[in-house]
SETI-905754 format. One record per atom (N, C-alpha, C, CB): residue in one letter; x, y, z; residue number from 1. Coordinates in Angstrom, 1 decimal, always signed. Glycine has a CB too. Layout:
(pt "A",(X,Y,Z),NUM)
...
END
This chain:
(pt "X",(+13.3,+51.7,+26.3),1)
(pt "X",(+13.7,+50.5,+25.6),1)
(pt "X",(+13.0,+50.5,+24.2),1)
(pt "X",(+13.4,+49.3,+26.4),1)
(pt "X",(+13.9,+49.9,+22.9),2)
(pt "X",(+13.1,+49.6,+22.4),2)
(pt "X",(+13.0,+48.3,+21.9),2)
(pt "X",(+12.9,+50.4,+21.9),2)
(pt "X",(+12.5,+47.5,+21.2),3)
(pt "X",(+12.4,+46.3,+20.9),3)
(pt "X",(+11.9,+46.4,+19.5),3)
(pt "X",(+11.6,+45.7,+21.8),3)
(pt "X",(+12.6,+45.6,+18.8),4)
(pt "X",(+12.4,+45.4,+17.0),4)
(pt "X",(+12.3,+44.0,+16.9),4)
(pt "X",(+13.8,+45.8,+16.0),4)
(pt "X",(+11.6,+43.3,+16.8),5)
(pt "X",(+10.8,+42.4,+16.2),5)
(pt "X",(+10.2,+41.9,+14.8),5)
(pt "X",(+10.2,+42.4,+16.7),5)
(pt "X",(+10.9,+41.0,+14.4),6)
(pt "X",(+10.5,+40.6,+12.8),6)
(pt "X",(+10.3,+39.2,+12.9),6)
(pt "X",(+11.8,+40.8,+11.5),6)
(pt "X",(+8.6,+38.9,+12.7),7)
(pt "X",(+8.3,+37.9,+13.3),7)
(pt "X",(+7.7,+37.3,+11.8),7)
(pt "X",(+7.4,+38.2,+14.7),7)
(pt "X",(+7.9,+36.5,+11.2),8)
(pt "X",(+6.7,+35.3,+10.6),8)
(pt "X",(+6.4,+34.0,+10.9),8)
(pt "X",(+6.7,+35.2,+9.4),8)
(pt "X",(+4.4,+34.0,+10.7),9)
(pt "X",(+3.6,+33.5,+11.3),9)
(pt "X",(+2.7,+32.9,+10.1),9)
(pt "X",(+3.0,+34.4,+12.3),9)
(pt "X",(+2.4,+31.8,+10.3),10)
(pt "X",(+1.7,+31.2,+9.2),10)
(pt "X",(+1.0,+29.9,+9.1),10)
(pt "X",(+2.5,+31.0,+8.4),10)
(pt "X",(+0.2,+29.3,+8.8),11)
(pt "X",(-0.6,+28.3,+8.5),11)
(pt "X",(+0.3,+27.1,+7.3),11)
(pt "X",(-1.9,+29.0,+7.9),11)
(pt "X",(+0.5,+26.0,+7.9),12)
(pt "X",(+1.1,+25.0,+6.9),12)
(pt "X",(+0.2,+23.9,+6.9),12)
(pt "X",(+2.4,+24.5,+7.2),12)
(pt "X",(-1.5,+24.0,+7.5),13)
(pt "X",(-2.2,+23.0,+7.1),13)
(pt "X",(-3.5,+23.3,+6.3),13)
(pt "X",(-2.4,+22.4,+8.2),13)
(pt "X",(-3.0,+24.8,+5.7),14)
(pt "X",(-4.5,+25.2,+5.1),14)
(pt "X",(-3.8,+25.8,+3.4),14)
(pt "X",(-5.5,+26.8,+6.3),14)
(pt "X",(-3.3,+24.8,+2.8),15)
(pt "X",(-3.1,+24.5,+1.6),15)
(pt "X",(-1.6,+25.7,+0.7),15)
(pt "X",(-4.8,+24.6,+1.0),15)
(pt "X",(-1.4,+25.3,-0.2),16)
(pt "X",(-0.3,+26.3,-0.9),16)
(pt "X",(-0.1,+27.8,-0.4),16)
(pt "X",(-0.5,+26.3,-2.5),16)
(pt "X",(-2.0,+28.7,-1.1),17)
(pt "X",(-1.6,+30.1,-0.7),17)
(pt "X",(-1.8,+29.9,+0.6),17)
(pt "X",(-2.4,+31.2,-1.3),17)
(pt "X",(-1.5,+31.0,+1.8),18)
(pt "X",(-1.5,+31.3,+3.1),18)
(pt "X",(-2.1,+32.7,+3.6),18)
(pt "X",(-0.1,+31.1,+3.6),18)
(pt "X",(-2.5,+33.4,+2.2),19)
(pt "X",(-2.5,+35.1,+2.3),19)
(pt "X",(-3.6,+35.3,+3.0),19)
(pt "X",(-2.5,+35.9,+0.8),19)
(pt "X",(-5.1,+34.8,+2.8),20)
(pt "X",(-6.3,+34.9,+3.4),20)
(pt "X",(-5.9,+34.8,+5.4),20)
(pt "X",(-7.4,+33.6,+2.7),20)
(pt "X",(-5.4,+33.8,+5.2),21)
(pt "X",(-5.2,+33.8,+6.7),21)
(pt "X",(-3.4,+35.2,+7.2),21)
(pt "X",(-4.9,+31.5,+7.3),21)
(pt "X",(-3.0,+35.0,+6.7),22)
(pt "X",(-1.8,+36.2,+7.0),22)
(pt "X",(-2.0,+37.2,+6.9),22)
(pt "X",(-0.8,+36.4,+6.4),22)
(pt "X",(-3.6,+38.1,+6.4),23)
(pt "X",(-3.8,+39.0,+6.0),23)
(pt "X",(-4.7,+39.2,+7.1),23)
(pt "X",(-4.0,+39.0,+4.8),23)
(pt "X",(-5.3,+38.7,+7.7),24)
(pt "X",(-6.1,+38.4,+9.0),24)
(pt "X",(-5.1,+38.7,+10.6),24)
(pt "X",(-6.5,+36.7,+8.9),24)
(pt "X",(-3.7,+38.0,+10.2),25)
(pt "X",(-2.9,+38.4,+11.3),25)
(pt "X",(-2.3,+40.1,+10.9),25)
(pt "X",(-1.6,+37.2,+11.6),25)
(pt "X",(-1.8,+40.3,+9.5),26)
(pt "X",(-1.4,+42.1,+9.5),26)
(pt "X",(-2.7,+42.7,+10.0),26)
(pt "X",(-1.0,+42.9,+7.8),26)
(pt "X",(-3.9,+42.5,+9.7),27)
(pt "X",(-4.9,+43.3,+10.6),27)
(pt "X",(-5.0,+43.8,+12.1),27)
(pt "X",(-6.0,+42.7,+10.5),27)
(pt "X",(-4.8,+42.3,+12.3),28)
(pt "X",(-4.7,+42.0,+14.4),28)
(pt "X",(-3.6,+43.3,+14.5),28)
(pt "X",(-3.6,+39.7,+15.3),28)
(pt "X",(-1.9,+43.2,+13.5),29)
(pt "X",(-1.0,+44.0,+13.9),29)
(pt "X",(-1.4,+45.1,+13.5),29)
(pt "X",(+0.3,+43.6,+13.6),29)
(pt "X",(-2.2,+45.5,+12.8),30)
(pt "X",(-2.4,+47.0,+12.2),30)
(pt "X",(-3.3,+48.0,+14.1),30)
(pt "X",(-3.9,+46.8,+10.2),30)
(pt "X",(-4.8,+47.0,+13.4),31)
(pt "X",(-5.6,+47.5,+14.7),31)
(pt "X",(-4.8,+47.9,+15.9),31)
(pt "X",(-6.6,+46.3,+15.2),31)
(pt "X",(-3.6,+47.0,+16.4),32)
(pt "X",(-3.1,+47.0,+17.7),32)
(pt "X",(-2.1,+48.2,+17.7),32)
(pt "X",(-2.4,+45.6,+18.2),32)
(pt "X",(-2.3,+49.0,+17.0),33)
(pt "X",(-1.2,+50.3,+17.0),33)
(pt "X",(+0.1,+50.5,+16.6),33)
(pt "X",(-1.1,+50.8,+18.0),33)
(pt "X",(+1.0,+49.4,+16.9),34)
(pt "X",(+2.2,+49.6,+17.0),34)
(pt "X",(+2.4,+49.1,+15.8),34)
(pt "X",(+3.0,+49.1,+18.0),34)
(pt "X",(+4.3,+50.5,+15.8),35)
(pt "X",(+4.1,+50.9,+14.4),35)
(pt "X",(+4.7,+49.3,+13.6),35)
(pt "X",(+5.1,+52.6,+14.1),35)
(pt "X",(+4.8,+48.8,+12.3),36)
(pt "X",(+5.0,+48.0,+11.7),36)
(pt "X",(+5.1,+48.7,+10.2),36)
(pt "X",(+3.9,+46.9,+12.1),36)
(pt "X",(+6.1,+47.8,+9.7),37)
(pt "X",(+6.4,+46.9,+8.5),37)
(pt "X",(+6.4,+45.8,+7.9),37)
(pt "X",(+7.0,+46.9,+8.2),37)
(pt "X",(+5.5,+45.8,+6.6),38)
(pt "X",(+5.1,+44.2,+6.0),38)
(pt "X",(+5.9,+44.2,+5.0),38)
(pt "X",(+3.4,+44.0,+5.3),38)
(pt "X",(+6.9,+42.9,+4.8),39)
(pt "X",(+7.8,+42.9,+3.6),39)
(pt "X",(+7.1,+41.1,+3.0),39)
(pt "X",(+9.8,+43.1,+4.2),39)
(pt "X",(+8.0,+41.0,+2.6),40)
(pt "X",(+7.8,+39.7,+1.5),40)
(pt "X",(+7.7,+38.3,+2.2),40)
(pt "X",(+9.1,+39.7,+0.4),40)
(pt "X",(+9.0,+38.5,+3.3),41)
(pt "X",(+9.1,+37.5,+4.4),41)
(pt "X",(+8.8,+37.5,+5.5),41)
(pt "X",(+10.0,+37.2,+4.6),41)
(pt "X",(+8.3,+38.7,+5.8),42)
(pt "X",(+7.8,+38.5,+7.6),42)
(pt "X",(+7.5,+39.8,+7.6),42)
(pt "X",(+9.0,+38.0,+9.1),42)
(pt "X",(+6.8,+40.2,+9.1),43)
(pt "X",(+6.5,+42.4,+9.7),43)
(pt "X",(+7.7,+42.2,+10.2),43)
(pt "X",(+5.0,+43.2,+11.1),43)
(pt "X",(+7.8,+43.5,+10.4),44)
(pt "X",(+8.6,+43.8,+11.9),44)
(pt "X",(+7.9,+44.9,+12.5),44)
(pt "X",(+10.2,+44.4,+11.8),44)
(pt "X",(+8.1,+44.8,+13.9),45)
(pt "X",(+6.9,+45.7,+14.5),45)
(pt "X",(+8.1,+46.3,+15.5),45)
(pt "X",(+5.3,+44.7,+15.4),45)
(pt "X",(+8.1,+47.7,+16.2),46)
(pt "X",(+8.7,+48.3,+17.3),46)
(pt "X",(+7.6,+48.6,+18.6),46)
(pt "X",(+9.4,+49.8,+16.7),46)
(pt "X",(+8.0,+47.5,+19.5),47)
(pt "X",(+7.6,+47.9,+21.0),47)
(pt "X",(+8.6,+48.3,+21.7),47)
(pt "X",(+6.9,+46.8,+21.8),47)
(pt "X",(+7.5,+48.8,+22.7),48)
(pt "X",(+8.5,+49.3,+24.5),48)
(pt "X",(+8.9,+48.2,+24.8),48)
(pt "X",(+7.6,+49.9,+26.2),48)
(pt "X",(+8.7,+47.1,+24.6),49)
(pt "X",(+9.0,+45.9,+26.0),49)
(pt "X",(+9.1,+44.7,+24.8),49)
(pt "X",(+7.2,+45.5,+27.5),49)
(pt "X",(+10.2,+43.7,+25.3),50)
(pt "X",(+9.5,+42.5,+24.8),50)
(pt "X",(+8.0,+42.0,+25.2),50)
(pt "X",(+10.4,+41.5,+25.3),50)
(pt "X",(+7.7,+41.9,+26.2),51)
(pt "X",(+6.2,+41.4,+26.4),51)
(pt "X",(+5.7,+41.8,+25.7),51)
(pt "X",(+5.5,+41.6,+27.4),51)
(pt "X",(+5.5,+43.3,+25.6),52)
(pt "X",(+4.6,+43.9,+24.2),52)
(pt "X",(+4.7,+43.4,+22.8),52)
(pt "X",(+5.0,+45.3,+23.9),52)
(pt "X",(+6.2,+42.9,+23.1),53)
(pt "X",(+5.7,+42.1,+21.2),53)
(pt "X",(+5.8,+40.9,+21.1),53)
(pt "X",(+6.8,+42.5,+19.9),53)
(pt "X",(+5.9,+39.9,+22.3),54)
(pt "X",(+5.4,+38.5,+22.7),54)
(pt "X",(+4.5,+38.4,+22.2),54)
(pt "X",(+5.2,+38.0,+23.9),54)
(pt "X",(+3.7,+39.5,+23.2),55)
(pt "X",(+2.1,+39.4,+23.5),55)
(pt "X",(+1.5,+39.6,+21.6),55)
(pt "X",(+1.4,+41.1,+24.9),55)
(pt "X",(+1.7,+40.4,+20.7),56)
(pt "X",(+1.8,+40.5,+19.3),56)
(pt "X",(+1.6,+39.1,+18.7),56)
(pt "X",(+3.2,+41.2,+18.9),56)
(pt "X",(+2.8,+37.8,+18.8),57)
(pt "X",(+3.4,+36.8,+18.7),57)
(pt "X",(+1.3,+35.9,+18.8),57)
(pt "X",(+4.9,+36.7,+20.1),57)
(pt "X",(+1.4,+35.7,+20.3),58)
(pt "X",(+0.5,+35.0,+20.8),58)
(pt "X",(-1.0,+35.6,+20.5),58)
(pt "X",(+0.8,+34.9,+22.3),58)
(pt "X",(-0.9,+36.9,+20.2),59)
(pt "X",(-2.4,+36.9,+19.6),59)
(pt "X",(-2.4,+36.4,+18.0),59)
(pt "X",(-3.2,+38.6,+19.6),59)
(pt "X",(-1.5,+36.7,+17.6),60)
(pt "X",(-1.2,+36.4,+16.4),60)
(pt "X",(-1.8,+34.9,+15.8),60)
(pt "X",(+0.3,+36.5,+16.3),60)
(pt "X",(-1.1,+33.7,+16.8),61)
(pt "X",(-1.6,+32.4,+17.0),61)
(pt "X",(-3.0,+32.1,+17.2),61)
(pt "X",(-1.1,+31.9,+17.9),61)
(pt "X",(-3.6,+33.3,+17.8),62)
(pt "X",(-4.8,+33.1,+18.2),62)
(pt "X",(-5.7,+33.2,+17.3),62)
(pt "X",(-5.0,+33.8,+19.2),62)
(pt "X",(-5.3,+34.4,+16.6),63)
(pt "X",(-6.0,+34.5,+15.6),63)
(pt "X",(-5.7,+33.4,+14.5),63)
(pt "X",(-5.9,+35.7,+15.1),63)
(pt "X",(-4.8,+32.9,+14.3),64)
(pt "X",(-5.1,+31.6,+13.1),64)
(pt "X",(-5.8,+30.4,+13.8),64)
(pt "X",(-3.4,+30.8,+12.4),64)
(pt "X",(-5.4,+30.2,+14.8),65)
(pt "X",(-6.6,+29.0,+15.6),65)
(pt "X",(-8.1,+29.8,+15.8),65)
(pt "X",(-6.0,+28.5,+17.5),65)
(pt "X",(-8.2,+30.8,+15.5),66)
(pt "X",(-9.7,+31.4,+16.0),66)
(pt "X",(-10.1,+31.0,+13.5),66)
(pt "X",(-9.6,+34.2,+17.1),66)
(pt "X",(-9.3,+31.2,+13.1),67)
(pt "X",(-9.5,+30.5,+11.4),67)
(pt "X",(-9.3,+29.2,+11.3),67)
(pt "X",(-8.6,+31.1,+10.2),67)
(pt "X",(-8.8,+28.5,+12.1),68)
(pt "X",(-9.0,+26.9,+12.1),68)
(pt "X",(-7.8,+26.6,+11.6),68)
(pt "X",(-10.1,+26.3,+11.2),68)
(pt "X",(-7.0,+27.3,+11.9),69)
(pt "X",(-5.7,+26.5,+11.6),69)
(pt "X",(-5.1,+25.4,+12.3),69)
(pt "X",(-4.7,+27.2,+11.5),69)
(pt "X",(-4.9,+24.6,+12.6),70)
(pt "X",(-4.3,+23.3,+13.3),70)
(pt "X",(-3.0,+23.4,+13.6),70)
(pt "X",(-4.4,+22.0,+12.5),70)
(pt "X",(-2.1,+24.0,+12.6),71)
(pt "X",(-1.0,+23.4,+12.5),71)
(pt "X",(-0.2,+25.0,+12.3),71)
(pt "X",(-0.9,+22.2,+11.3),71)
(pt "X",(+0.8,+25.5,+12.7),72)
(pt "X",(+1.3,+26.6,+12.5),72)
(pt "X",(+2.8,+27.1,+12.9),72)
(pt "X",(+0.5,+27.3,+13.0),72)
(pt "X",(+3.5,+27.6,+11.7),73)
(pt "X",(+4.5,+27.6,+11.7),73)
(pt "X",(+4.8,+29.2,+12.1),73)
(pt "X",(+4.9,+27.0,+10.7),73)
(pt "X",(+6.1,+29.3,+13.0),74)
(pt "X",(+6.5,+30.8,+13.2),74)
(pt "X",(+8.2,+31.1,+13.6),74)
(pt "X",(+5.5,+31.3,+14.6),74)
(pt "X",(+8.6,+32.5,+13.1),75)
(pt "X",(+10.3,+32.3,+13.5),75)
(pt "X",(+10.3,+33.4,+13.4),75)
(pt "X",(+11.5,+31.5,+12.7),75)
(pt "X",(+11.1,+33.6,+14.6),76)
(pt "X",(+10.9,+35.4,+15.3),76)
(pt "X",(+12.8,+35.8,+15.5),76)
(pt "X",(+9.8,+35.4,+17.6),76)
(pt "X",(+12.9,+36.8,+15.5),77)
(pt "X",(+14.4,+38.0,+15.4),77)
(pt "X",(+13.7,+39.3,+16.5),77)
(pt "X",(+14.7,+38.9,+13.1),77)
(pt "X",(+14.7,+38.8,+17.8),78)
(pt "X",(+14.7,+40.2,+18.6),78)
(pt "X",(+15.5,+41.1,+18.4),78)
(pt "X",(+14.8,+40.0,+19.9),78)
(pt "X",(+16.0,+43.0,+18.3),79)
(pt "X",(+16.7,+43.3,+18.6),79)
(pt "X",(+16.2,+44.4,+19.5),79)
(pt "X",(+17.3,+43.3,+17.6),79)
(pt "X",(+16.9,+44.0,+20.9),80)
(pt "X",(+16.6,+44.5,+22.2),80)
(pt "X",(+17.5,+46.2,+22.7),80)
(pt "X",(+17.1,+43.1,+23.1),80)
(pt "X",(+17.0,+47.0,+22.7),81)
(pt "X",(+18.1,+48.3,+22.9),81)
(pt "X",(+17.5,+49.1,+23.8),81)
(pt "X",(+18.5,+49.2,+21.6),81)
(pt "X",(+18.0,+49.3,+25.3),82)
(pt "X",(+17.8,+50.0,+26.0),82)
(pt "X",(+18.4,+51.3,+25.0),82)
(pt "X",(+18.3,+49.5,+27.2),82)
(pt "X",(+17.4,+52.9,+25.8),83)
(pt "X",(+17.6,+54.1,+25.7),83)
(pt "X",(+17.3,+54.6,+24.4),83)
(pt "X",(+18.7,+54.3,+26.2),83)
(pt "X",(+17.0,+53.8,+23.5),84)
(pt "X",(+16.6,+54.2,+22.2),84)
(pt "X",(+15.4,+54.1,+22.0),84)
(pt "X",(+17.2,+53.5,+21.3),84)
(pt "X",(+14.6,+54.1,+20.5),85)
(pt "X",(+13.2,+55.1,+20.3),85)
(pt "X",(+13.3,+54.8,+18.7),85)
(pt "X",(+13.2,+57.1,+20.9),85)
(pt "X",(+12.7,+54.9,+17.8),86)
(pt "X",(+12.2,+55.4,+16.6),86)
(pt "X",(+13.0,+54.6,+15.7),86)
(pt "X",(+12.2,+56.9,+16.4),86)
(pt "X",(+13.8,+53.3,+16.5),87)
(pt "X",(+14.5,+52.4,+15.5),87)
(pt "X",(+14.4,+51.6,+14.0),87)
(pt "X",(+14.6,+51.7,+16.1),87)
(pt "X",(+13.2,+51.9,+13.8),88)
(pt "X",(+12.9,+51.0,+12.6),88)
(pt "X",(+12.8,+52.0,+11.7),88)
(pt "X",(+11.6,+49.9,+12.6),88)
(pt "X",(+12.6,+53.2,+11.9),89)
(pt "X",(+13.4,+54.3,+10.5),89)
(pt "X",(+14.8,+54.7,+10.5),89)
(pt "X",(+12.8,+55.8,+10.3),89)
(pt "X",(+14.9,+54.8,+12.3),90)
(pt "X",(+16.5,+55.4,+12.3),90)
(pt "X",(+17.7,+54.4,+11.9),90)
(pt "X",(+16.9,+55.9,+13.9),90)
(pt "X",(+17.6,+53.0,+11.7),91)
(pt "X",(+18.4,+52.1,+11.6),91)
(pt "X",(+18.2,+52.4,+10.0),91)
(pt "X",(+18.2,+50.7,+12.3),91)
(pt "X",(+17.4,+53.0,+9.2),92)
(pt "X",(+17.4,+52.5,+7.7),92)
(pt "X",(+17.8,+54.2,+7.6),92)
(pt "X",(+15.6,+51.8,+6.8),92)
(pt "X",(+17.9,+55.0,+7.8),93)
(pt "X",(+17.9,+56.3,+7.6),93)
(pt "X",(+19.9,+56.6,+7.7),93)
(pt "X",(+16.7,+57.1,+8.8),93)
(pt "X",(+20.6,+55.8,+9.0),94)
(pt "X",(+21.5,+55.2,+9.2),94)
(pt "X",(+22.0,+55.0,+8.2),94)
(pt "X",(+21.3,+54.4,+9.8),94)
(pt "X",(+22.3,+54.2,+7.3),95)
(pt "X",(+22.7,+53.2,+5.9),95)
(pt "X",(+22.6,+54.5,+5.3),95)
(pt "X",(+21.6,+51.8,+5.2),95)
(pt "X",(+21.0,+55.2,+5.0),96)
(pt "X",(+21.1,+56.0,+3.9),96)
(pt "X",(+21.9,+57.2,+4.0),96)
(pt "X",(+19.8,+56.3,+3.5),96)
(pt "X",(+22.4,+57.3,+5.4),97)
(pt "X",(+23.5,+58.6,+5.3),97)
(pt "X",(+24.9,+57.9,+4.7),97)
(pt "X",(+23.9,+59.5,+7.2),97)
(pt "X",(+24.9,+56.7,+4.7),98)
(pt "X",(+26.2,+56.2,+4.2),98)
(pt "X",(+26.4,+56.2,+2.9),98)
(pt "X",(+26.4,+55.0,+4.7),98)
(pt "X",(+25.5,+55.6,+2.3),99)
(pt "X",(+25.1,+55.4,+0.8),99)
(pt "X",(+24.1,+56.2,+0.2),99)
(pt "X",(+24.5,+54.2,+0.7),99)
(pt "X",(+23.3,+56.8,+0.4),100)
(pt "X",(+22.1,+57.6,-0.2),100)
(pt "X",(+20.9,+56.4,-0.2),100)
(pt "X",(+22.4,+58.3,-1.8),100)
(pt "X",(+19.9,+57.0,-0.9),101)
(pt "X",(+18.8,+56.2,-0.5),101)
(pt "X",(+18.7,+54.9,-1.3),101)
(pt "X",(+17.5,+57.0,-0.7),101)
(pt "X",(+18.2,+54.1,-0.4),102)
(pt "X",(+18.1,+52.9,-0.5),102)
(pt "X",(+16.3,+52.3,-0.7),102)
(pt "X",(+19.1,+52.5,+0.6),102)
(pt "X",(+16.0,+51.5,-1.2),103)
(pt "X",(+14.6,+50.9,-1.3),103)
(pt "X",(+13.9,+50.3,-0.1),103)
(pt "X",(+14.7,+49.9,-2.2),103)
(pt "X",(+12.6,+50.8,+0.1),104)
(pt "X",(+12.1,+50.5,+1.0),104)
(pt "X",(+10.8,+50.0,+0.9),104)
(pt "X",(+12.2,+51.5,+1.7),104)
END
């Protein structure tokens, strides 16, 4: 199975910027192995399991309440696919056989 997840996670009680503390959760997702991409609006990360990238989700929280955040906003995109593997290049690699390369 694999699971694609594009999750953002954020602080709305610790003023305009948010980067000190979001930069604290791409760490949590870096350290934890699985593979990821950081874009402008949210990661996306590829697990085996939903639980595996729940569990991603909930440390994530943990870590902004472990920085004192109070208040926290988050909005998550599953795409769930039995028998598949290596989705988050093969879906962009996809397009680029259609079109040629595209920006990444």
């Amino acid at each position: 199975m694999s699971v694609l997840m594009e999750f953002s996670i954020f602080p709305t009680d610790q003023g305009e910027s948010v980067s000190a503390q979001v930069s604290e959760v791409i760490r949590m997702v870096r350290e934890s192995g699985v593979e990821y991409r950081l874009t402008p609006m949210g990661t996306v990360v590829e697990t085996d399991t939903v639980a595996e990238a729940m569990a991603l989700v909930e440390r994530a929280a943990a870590v902004l309440d472990g920085l004192g955040c109070r208040r926290v906003y988050s909005a998550i995109k599953l795409d769930i696919r039995s028998g598949k593997a290596g989705r988050m290049t093969g879906k962009i690699e996809s397009v680029e056989g259609r079109i040629g390369t595209v920006q990444r």
